[in-house]
C-alpha positions as CSV (number, residue, x, y, z in Angstrom):
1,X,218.2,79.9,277.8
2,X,217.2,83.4,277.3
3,X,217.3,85.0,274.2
4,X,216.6,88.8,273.5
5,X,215.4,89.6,270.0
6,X,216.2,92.8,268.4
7,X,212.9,93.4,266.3
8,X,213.0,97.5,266.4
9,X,212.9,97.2,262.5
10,X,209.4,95.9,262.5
11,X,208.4,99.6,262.7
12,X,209.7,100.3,259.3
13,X,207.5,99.1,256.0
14,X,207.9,95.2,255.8
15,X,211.1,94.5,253.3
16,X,214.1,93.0,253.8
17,X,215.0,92.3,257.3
18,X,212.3,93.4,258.8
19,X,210.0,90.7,256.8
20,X,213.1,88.5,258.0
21,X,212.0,88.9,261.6
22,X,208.1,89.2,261.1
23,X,208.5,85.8,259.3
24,X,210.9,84.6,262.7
25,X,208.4,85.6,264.7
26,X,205.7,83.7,263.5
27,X,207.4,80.4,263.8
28,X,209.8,80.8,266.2
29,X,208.1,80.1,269.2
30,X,206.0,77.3,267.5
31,X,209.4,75.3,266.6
32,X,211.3,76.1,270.0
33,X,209.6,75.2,272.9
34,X,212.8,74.8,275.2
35,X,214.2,78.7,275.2
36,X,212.5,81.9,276.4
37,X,212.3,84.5,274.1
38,X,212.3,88.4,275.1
39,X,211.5,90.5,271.7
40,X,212.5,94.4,272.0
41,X,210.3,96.3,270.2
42,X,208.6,99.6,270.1
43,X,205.3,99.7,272.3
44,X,202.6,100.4,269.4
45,X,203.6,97.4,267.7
46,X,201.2,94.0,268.6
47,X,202.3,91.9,271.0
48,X,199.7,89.5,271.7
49,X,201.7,86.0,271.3
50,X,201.7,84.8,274.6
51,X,204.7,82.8,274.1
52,X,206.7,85.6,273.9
53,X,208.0,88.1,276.6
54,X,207.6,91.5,274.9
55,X,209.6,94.4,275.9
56,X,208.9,97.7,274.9
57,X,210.8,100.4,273.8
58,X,209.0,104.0,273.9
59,X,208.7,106.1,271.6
60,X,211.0,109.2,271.4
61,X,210.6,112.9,269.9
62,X,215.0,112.5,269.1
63,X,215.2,112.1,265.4
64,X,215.2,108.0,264.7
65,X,219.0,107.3,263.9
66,X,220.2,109.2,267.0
67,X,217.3,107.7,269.7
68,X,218.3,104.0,268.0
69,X,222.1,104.2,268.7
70,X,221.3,106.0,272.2
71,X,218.7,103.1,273.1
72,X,221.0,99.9,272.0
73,X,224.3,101.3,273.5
74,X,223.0,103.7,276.9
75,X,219.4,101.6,278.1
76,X,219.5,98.0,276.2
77,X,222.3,96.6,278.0
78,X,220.7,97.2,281.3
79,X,217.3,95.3,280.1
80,X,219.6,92.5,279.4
81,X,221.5,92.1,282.2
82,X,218.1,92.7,284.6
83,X,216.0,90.0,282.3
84,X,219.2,87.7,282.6
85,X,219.6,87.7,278.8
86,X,222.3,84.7,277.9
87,X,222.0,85.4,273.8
88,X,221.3,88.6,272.5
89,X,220.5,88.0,268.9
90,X,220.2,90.9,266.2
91,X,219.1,90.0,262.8
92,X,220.2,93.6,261.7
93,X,224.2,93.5,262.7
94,X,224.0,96.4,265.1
95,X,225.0,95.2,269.2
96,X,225.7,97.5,271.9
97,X,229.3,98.6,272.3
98,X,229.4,97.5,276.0
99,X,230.3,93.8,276.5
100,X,228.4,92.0,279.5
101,X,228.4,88.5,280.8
102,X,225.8,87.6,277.7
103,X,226.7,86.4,274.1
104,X,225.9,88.7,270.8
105,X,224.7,87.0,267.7
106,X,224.3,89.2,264.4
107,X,222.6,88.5,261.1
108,X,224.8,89.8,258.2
109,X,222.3,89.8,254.8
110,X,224.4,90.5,252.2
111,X,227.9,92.9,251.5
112,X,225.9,95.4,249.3
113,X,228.2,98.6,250.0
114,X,231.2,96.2,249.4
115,X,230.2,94.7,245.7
116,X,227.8,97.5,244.6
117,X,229.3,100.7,245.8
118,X,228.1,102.9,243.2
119,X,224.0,102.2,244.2
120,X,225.1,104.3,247.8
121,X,225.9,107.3,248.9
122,X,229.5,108.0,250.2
123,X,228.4,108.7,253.2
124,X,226.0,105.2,253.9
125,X,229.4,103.0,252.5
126,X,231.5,105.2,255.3
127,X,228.6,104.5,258.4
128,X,228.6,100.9,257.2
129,X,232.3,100.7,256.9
130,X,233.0,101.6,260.8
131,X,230.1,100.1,262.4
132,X,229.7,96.7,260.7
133,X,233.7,95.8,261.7
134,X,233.0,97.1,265.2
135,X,229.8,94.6,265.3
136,X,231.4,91.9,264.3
137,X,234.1,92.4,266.7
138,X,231.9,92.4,269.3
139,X,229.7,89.1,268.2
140,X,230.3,86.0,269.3
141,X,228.8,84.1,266.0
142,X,227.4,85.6,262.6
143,X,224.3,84.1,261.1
144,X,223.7,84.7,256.8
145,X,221.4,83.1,255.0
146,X,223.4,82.2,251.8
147,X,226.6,80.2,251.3
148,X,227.1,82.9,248.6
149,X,226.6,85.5,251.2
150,X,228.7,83.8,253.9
151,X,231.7,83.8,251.2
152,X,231.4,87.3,251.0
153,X,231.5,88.4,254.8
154,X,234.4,86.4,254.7
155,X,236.4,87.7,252.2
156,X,235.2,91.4,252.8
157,X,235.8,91.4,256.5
158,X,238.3,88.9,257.0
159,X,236.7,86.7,259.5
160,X,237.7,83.3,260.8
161,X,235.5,80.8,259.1
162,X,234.2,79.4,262.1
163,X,232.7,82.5,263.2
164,X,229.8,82.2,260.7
165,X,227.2,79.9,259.6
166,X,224.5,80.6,257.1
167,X,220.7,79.0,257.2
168,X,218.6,79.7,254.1
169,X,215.3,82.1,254.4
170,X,212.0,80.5,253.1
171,X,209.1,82.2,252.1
172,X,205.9,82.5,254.5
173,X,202.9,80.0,253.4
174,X,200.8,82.9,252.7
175,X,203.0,82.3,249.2
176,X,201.2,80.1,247.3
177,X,199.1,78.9,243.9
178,X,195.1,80.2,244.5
179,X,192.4,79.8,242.3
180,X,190.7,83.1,241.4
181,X,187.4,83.2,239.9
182,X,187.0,85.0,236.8
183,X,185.0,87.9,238.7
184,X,187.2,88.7,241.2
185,X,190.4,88.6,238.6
186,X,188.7,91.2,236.7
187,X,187.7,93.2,239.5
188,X,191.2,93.0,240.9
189,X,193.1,94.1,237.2
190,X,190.2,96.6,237.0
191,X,191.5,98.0,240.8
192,X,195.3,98.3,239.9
193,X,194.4,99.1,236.2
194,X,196.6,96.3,235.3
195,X,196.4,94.5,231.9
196,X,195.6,90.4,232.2
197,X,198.6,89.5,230.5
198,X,201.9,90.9,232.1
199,X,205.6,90.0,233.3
200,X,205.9,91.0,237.5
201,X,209.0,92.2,239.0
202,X,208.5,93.0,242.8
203,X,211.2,94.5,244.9
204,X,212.7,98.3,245.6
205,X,212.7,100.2,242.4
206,X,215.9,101.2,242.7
207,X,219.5,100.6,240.1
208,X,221.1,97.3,242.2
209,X,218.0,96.0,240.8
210,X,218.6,96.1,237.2
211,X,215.7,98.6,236.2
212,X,217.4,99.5,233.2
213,X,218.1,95.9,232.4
214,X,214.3,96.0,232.5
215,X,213.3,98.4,229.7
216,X,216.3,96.9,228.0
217,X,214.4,94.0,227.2
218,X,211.3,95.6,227.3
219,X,212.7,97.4,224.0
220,X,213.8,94.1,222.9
221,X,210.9,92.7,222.9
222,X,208.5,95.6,221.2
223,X,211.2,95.6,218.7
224,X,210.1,91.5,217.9
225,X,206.4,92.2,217.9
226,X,206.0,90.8,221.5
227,X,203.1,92.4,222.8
228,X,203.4,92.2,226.7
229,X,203.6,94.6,229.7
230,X,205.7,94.8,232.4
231,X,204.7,95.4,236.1
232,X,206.9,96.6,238.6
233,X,205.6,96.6,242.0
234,X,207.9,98.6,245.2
235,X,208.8,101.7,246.6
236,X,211.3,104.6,245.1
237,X,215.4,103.7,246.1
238,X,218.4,104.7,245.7
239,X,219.0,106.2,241.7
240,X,214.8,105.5,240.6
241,X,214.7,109.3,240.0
242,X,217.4,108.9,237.3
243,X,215.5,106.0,235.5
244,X,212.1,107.3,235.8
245,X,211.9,109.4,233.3
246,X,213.0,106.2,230.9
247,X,210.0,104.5,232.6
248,X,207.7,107.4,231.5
249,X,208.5,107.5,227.8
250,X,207.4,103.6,228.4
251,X,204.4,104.5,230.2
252,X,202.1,101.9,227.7
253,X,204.6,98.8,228.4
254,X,206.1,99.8,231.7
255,X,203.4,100.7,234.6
256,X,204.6,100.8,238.1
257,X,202.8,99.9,241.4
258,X,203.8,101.8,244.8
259,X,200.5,101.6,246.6
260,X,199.9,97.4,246.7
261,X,197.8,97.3,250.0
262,X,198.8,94.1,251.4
263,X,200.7,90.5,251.2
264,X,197.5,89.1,250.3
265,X,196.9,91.3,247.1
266,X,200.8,90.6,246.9
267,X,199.7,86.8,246.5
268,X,197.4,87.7,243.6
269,X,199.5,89.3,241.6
270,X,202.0,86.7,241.8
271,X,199.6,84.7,241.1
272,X,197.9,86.5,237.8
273,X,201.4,87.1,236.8
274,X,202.4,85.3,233.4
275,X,206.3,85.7,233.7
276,X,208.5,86.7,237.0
277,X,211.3,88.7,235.9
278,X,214.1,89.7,238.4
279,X,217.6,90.3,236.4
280,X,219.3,91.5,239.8
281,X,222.8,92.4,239.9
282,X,223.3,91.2,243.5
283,X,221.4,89.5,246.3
284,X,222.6,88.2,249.6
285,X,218.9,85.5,249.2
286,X,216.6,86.8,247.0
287,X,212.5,86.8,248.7
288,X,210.6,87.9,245.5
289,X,211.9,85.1,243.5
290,X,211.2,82.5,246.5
291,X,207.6,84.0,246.6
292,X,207.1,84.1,242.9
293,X,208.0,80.2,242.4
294,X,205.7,79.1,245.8
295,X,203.0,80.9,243.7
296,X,203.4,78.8,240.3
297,X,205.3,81.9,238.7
298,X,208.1,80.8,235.8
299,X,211.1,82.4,237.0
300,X,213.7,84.2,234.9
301,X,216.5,85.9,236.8
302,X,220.0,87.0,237.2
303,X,222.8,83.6,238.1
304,X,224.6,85.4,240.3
305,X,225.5,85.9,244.1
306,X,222.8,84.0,246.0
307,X,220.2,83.8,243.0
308,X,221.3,79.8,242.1
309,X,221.2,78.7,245.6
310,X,217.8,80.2,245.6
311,X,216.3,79.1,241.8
312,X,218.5,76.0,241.4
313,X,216.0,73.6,238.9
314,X,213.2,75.7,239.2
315,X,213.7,79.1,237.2
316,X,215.6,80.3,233.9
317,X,219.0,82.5,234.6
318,X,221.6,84.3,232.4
319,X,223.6,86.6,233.0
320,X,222.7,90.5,234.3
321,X,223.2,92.1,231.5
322,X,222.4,89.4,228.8
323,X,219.2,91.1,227.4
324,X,219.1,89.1,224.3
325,X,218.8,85.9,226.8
326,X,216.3,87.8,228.6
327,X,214.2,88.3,225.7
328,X,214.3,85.2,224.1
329,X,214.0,83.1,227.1
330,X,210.5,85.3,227.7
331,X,209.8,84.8,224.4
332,X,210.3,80.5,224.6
333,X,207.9,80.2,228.3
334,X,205.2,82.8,226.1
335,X,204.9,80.7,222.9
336,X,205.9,77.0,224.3
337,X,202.6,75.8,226.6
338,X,204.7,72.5,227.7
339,X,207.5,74.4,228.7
340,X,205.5,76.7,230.4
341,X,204.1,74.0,232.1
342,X,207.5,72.6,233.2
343,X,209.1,75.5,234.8
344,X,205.9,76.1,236.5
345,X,205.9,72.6,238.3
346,X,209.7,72.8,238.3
347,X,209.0,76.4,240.3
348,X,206.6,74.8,242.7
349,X,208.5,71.9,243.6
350,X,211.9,73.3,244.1
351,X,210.3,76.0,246.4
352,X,209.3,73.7,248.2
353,X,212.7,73.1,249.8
354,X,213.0,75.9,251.6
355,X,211.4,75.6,254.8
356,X,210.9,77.4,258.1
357,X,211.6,74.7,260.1
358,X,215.1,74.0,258.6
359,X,215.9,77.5,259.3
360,X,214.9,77.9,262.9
361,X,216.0,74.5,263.7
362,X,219.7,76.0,262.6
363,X,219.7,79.1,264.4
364,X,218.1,77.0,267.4
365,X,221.6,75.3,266.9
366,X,223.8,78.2,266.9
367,X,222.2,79.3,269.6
368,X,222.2,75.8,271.6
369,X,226.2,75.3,270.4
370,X,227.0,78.6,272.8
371,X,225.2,77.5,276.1
């Protein structure tokens, strides 16, 4: 078959979905060897994997948001019926509103504008609200990558069952336990002015997050005599300007990390890291967490929405806004070597189940199941 693969959102800093489709990307031509793959993409982006068939999109002086829905509704559909495009698969919901001879599959993440209004504007929740239905209207079949999330796409849209499947994410390989020598450790705390002994949260520094969960237990655990920092590594979203100031009067036991240069400084942080914390209040998977465990990192998080598909065994959770359990369950992995010990190994190995293979192998399905 061909498939056309919506991959605009690799322009836009690597989080969320468009780490979804870089991470694709990598493996998908590696694991399918039977369809052909056209990826649309803008033209200053590489495209030097030969197994692909890259088309690009050019650049356009139109602010973004108006050239993106003039592109996907006014010039995609003719690229997909000239490349004789059978499946056209978007892994961020949005299709064009024409319907040709080929089929639309869309990715649905999560239902964040449904369960956690109050973290968007009025006016995101109303854009959402008319083009997500219209989307799915015009799919053929939904991907999600969490029963949790697939739960909620059906109760919040009110779509057949059978409409939607979900395959799990995995983490990319360049994930993993390294040995650092005692040189370059120093030289790398020394470079983010990082103390050796901290608890890493990774993600968008924004409420849906739990930041004030955060100095919560941060307070908590000065309060006890624990003497331990907290590093929070990501960008400024939605509400951070009303928490930072908080974060400021914690300046000694809070410090915040917006310029990481790369995955692979990523990886040592992880690696360094003594605690992972990540008391979410929703997540329709969950990446940091997946990364954190691959890396050896005990795991204390939120146990909802997607969060015990994605820890199971191998991490601590309580509930959001259970500080006290927060605190104390730091407290138990900082003084208790064995049980440090466990959860590490228990990280590891459940991270282990989550695969690439097992999730291109079921979208390779979804896809085959419409031919």
């Amino acid at each position: 078959m061909n498939i056309g693969v919506d991959a605009r959102l690799l322009s836009t800093p690597l989080r969320g979905t468009a780490r979804y489709i870089d991470n694709l990307l990598k493996y998908l031509s590696k694991i399918d060897k039977d369809n052909k793959y056209f990826i649309f993409q803008y033209e200053d982006l590489p495209s030097d994997n030969v197994l692909y068939n890259y088309v690009p999109i050019k650049k356009s002086k139109l602010p973004r948001q108006v050239y993106e829905h003039y592109w996907l509704n006014f010039r995609l559909p003719g690229l997909i019926s000239e490349l004789n495009i059978e499946i056209f698969f978007s892994p961020y919901i949005f299709v064009p509103f024409r319907r040709g001879n080929w089929k639309n599959v869309i990715a649905i993440h999560d239902v964040l504008t449904k369960v956690c209004k109050e973290y968007y504007t009025f006016h995101y929740r109303k854009y959402i609200d008319i083009l997500v239905p219209l989307s799915i209207k015009r799919s053929d079949r939904i991907i999600t990558i969490s029963n949790s999330a697939m739960l909620d796409i059906i109760k919040y849209y009110k779509i057949p069952a059978n409409k939607i499947s979900y395959v799990h994410h995995w983490a990319d390989d360049i994930f993993r336990t390294i040995t650092i020598s005692e040189k370059d450790k120093l030289e790398f705390l020394n470079k983010y002015k990082i103390p050796e002994k901290y608890i890493l949260f990774v993600s968008v520094l924004e409420e849906r997050k739990n930041l004030w969960g955060i100095l919560k237990v941060s307070d908590i655990l000065e309060s006890k005599g624990i003497d331990i920092k907290f590093v929070l590594v990501g960008k400024e979203g939605f509400g951070y300007i009303k928490i930072k100031p908080e974060i400021e009067k914690r300046k000694k036991r809070i410090i915040v990390l917006q310029n990481v240069e790369s995955d692979s400084d990523l990886v040592i942080l992880y690696n360094l890291a003594k605690i992972f914390f990540f008391p979410t209040f929703y997540e329709g998977f969950g990446f940091p967490p997946l990364e954190a465990m691959k890396c050896g990192v005990p795991v204390i998080t939120s146990n909802n929405s997607s969060l015990p598909e994605v820890i199971g065994e191998g991490g601590v959770m309580g509930n959001a806004d259970d500080y006290e359990f927060f605190a104390n369950s730091i407290i138990k992995l900082l003084n208790n070597q064995t049980y440090y010990n466990e959860m590490k190994e228990k990280a590891i190995h459940h991270a282990k189940k989550f695969t690439p293979e097992d999730h291109i192998n079921g979208l390779i399905n979804i896809f085959s199941s419409m031919s």
